[in-house]
C-alpha positions in Angstrom: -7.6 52.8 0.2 -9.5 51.3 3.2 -10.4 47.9 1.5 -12.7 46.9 4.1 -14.9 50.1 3.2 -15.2 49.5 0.1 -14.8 46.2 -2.5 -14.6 46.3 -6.2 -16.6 49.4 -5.2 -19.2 48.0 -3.5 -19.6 50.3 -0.5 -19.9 47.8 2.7 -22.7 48.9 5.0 -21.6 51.0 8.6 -22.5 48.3 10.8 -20.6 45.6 8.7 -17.6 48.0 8.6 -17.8 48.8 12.6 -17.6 45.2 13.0 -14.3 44.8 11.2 -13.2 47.8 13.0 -14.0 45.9 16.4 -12.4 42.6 15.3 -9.0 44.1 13.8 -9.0 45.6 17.7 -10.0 42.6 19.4 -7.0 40.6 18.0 -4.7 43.5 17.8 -4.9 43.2 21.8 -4.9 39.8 21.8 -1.6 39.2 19.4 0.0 42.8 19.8 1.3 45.1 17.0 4.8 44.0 15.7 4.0 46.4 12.7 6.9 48.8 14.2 9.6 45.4 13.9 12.3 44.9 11.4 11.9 41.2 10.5 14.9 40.2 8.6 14.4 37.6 5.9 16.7 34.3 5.6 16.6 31.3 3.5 17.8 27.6 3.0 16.7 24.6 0.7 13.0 23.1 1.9 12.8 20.2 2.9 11.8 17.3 0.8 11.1 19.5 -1.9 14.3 21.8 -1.8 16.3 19.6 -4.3 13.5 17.7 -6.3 11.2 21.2 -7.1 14.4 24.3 -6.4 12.5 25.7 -3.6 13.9 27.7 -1.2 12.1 28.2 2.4 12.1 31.4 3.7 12.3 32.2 7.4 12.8 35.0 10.3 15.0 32.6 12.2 17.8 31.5 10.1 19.5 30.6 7.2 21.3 32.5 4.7 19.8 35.8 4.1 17.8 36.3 1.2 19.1 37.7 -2.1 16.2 38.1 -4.7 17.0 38.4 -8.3 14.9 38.4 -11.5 14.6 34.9 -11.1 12.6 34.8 -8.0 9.5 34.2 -7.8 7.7 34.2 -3.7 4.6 31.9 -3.0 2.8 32.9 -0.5 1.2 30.7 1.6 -0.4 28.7 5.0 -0.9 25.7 6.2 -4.5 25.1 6.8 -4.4 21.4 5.9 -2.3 20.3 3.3 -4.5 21.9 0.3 -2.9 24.6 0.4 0.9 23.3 0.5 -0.4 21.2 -2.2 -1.4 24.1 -4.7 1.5 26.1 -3.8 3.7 22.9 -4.9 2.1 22.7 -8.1 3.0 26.3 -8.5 6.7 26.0 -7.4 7.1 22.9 -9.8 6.1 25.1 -12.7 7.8 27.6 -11.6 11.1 25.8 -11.6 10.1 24.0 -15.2 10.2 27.3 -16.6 13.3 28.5 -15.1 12.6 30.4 -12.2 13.4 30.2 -8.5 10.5 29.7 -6.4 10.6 30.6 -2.7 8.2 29.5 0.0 6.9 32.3 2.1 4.4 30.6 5.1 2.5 33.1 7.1 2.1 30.6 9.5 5.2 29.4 10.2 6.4 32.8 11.1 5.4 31.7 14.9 6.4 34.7 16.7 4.5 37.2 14.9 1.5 38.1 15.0 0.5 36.8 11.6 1.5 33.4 12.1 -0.1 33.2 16.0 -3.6 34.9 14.4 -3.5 32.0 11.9 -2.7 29.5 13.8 -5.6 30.3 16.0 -7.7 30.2 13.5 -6.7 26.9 11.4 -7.2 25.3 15.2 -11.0 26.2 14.6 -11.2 25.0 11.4 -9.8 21.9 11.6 -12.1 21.4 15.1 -15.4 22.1 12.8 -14.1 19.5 10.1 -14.0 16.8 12.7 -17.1 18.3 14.6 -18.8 17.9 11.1 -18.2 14.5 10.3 -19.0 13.1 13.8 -22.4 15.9 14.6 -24.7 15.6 11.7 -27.1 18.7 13.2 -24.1 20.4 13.9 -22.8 19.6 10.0 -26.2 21.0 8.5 -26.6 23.7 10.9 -23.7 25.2 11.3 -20.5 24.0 9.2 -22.1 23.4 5.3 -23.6 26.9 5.2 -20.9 28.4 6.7 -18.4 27.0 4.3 -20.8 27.4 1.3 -22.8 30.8 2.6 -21.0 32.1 5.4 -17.9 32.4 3.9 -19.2 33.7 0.5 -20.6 36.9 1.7 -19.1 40.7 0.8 -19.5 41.3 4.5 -17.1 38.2 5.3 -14.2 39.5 2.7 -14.4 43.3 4.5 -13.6 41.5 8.2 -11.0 39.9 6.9 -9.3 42.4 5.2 -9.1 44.4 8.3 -7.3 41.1 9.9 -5.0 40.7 7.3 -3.5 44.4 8.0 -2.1 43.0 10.9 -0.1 40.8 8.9 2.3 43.2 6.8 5.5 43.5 9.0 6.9 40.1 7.7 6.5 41.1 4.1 8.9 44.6 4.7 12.2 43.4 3.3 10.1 41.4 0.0 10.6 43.8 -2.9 7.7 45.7 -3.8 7.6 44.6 -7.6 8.9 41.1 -6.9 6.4 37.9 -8.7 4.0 36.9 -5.8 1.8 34.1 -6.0 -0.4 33.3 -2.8 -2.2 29.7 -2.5 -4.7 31.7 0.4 -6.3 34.9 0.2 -4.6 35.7 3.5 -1.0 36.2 2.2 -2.3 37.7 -0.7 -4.4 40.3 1.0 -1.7 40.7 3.7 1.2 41.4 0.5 -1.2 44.4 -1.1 -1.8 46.2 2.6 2.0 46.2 2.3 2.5 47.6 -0.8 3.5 44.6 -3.0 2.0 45.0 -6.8 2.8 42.3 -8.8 0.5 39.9 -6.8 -1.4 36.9 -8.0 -4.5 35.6 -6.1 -4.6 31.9 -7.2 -8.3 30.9 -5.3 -8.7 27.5 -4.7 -11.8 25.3 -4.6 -15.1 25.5 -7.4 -17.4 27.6 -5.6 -17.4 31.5 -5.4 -16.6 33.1 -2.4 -16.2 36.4 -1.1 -13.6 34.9 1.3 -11.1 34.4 -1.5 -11.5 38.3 -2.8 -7.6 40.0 -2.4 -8.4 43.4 -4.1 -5.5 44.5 -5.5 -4.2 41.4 -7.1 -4.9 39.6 -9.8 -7.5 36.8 -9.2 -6.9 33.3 -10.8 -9.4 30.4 -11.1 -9.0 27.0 -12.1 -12.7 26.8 -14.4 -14.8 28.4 -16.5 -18.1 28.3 -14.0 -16.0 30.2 -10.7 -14.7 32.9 -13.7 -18.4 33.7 -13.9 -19.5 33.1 -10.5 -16.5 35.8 -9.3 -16.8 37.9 -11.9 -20.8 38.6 -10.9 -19.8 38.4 -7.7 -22.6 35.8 -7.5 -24.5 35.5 -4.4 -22.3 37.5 -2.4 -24.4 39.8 -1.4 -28.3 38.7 -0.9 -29.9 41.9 -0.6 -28.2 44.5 -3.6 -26.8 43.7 -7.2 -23.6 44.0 -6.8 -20.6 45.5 -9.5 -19.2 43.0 -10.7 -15.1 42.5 -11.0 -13.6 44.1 -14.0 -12.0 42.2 -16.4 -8.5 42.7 -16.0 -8.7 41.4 -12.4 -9.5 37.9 -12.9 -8.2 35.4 -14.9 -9.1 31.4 -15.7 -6.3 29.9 -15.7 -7.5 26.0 -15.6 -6.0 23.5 -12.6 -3.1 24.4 -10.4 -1.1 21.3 -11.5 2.8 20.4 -10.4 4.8 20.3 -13.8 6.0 16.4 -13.1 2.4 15.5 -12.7 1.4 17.6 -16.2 4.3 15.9 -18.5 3.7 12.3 -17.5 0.6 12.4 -18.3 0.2 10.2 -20.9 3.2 7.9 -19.4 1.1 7.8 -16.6 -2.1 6.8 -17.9 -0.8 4.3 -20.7 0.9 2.3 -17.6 -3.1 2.4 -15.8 -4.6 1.1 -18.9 -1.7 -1.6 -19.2 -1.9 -2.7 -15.8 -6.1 -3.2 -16.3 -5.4 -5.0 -19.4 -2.6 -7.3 -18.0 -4.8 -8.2 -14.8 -2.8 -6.8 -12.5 -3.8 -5.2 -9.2 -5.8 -2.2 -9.0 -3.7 -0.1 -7.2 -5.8 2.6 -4.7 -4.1 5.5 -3.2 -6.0 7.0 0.3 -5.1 10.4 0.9 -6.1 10.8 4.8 -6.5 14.3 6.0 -4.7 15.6 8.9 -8.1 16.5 11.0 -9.0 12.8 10.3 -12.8 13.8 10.3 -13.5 11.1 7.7 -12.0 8.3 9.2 -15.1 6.5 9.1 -15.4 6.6 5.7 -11.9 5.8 5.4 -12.2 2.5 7.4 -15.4 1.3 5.7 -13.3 1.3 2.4 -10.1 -0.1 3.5 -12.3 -3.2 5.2 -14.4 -3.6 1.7 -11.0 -3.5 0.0 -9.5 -6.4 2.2 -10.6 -9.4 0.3 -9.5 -8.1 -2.7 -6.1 -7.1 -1.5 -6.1 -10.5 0.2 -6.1 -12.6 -2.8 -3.7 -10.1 -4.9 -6.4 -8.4 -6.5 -5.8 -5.2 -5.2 -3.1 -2.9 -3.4 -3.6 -0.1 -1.1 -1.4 3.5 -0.8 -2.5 5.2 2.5 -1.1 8.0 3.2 -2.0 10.0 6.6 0.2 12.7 5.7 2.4 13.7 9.3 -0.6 12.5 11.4 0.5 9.5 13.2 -3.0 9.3 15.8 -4.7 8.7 12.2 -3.0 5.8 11.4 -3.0 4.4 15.0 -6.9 5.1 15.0 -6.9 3.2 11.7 -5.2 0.1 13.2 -7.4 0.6 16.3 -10.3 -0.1 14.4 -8.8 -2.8 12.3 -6.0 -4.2 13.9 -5.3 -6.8 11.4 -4.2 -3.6 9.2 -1.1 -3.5 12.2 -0.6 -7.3 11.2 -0.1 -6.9 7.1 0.5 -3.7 6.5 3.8 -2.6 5.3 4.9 0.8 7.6 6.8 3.7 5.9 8.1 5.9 8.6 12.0 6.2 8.1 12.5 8.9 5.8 11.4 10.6 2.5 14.4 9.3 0.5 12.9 5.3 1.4 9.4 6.8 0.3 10.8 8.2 -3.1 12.7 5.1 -3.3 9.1 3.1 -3.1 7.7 5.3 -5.5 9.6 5.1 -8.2 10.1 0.7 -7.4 6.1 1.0 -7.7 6.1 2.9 -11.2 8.8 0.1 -12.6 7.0 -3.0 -10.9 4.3 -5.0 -9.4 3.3 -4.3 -6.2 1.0 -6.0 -4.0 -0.6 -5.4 -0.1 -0.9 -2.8 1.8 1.8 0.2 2.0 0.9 2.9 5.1 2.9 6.7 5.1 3.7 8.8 7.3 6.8 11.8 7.7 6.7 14.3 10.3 7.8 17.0 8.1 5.0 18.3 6.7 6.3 18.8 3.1 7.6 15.4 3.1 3.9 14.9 4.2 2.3 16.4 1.5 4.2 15.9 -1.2 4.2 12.1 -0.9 0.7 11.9 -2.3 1.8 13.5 -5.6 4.7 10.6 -5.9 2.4 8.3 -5.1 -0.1 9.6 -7.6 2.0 8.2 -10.6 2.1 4.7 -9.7 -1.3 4.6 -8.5 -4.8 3.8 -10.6 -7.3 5.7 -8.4 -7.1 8.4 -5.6 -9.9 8.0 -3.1 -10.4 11.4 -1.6 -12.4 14.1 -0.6 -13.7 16.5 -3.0 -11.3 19.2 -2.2 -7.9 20.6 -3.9 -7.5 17.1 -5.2 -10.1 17.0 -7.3 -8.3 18.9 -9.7 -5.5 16.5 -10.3 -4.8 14.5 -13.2 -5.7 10.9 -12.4 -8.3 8.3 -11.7 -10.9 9.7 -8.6 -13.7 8.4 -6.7 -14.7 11.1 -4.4 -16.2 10.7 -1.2 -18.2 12.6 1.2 -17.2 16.4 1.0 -15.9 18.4 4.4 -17.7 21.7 3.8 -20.2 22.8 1.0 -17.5 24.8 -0.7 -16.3 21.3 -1.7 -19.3 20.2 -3.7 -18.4 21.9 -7.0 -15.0 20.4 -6.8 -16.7 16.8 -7.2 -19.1 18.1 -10.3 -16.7 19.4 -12.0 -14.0 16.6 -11.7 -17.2 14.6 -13.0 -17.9 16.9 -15.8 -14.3 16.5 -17.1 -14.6 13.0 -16.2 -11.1 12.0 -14.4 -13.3 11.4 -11.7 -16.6 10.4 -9.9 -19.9 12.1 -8.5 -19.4 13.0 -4.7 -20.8 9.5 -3.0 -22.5 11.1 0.0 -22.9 8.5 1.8 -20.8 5.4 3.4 -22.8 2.9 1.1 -22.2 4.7 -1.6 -18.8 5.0 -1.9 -18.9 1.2 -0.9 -20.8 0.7 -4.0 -18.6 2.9 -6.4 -15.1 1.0 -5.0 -16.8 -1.9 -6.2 -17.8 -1.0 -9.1 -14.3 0.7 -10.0 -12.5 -2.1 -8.4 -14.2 -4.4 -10.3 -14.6 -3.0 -13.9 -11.4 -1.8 -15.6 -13.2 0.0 -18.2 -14.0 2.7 -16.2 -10.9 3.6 -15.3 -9.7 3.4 -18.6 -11.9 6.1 -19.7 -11.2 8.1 -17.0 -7.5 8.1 -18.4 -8.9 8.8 -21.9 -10.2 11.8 -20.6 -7.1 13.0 -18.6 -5.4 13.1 -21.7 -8.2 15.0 -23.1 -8.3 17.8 -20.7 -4.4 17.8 -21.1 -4.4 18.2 -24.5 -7.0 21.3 -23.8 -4.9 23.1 -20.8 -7.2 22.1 -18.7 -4.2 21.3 -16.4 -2.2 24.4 -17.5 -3.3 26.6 -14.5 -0.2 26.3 -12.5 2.3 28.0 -15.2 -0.2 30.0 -16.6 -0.5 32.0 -13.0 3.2 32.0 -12.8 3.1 33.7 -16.6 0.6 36.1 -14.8 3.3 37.2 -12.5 6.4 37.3 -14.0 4.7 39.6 -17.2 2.6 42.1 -14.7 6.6 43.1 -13.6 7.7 42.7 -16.5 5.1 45.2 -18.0 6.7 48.6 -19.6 
């Protein structure tokens, strides 16, 4: 089946078609065709995560080889950011809760062929229209919100793509067909049906239906009740024809892609932010700093209106820039005091870990700056940090799914926006503040009412208690039972 010709049996136009055509040729010169190679697949523990969450990382370079059992499950992902590490942790984390052996299958890191150079060309275009964005207002409205809320989200988008992600299939070769595969991009997902894999779960990120995120093939798995509809009209994806929709038994609403230590401490969690409100302690304030650094504005406007309060032990600071070390050094280039008093967290992962679980026991006060080079170490620093923590400052984005405290700011992209409402609707976080004084205002507020915090932890427990934060296991049940079918 050409999938680029037709989706969900939509028939794309000719000229929508030639262009995919043209585009699959354009990088096939560019990147060369290693479909004809035999890459052998090895394996070894991952780092950071490899003893805490089982995972194993898969590579073409070495390790031991790989020996897959009925116990394996394969997550397929990139990195584009850390959002989608992030979800593919959460899925890992269930995956080991539940007994099974997750293994980490990066597209991108496979550097010498062609998938990982074609996405690494790409995620250096993205993350140059994030910062572009945040700097180039008419360049923002013009170009980068409606390509990431109408560009993206068109039929036509999804059949280019496709075509791309057949050059992508000669990693994949040694992967058992009917082996559990759960990808954290549509990328890996579409790239693992062009080569024949069947048991494959689609688990789309973000709040707001795209056409980008369509793997035909798989089984499609959303995080809320609004993007089940929005997919399953294919809303808006196509401006000029009603399209057919998706059938039914290929997409599923799973609820929030959420790491297992994160979904069973909920209720620990939350009981220590409503003590530590009651008792007058600190408000403790985690900043999640994304690696583009195209909010760093917004970023340094909070951590200078938080100073005073930190100052007099009112308030402490998490900031992690994830393996970024220019974003910290442009952070204490535009307040250098933060050089002065902030405490650094460079040496390892262990010393972070070590932090985290100090902070979950005991007081903590000042500021505490991380950074790892690795990029798992990176990324999964935030969710240990999450637990001892009483509000996440972030972007709407991936994170706005996650079980604690929010106040969102300014989104990157208006694919983002519906992350925000509905973290808002569930009520574990704020309304996007849009603006600089805004999100000034809402810190304020948060940082000076305890209330609100406390009923955003009344409501995490809530959504718990109705799977709202289920989604990660349930897309693992997804792909274990489709092999497991008679």
């Amino acid at each position: 089946m050409d999938r680029s010709r037709f989706i969900f049996e939509n028939e794309i136009s000719d000229k929508v078609y030639r262009k995919a055509v043209r585009k699959k040729a354009k990088f096939l010169r560019k990147y060369g065709d290693d479909s004809y190679k035999d890459y052998k697949l090895f394996s070894s523990p991952a780092p950071a995560i490899g003893e805490a969450l089982g995972v194993r990382e898969i590579s073409v370079v070495s390790g031991e080889p790989c020996h897959f059992d009925d116990k394996s499950v394969v997550i397929g992902n990139i990195r584009m950011g850390f959002g989608h590490y992030r979800i593919s942790m959460a899925i890992a984390s269930a995956a080991r809760s539940m007994g099974y052996d997750p293994y980490w299958f990066d597209l991108h890191s496979f550097t010498d062929a062609a998938c990982g150079r074609i996405i690494a060309d790409q995620n250096r275009l993205y993350s140059l229209g994030s910062r572009l964005s945040q700097i180039l207002p008419p360049f923002n409205k013009l170009i980068w919100e409606p390509l990431n809320s109408e560009g993206f989200r068109k039929l036509s988008y999804n059949a280019c793509d496709q075509k791309t992600a057949e050059l992508m299939t000669a990693v994949y070769k040694e992967l058992p067909h009917d082996i559990p595969f759960i990808a954290t991009h549509v990328w890996p997902s579409q790239a693992a049906i062009h080569a024949g894999l069947t048991n494959v779960v689609n688990a789309i990120p973000d709040n707001w239906p795209m056409a980008l995120h369509l793997s035909e093939g798989s089984v499609h798995t959303v995080q809320t009740p609004s993007s089940y509809l929005g997919y399953r009209a294919l809303r808006g994806m196509d401006k000029t024809h009603n399209l057919r929709p998706m059938p039914e038994d290929s997409l599923v609403y799973t609820g929030h892609y959420i790491d297992h230590e994160l979904v069973s401490s909920i209720e620990a969690d939350c009981a220590k932010r409503v003590k530590r409100m009651n008792d007058g302690k600190p408000k403790r304030w985690l900043m999640s700093v994304g690696g583009a650094g195209a909010q760093k504005p917004i970023f340094v406007s909070v951590i200078r209106k938080l100073l005073p309060s930190i100052r007099i032990g009112d308030a402490a600071l998490f900031i992690n820039v994830g393996d970024h070390m220019n974003v910290w050094r442009e952070l204490v280039e535009a307040i250098p005091e933060l050089g002065e008093i902030a405490f650094e967290h460079f040496s390892d992962f262990a010393e972070t870990e070590a932090f985290a679980a100090d902070a979950y026991k005991n007081d903590v006060h000042g500021i505490h700056v991380f950074c790892h080079k690795d990029i798992f170490a990176a990324v999964y620093s935030t969710n240990l940090l999450m637990r001892c923590s009483d509000v996440l400052i972030t972007k709407p984005s991936e994170l706005s799914f996650y079980p604690i405290p929010k106040l969102m700011i300014k989104r990157v992209g208006g694919h983002e926006a519906w992350g925000a409402i509905r973290s808002a609707e569930v009520g574990d976080g704020t309304y996007e503040c849009s603006s600089t004084a805004e999100t000034e205002a809402m810190l304020m507020l948060l940082q000076n009412n305890g209330d609100i915090i406390e009923k955003m932890c009344s409501h995490i427990i809530t959504a718990k208690n109705a799977g709202i934060y289920d989604g990660a296991y349930r897309a693992v049940e997804l792909a274990v039972s489709r092999k497991n079918k008679p």
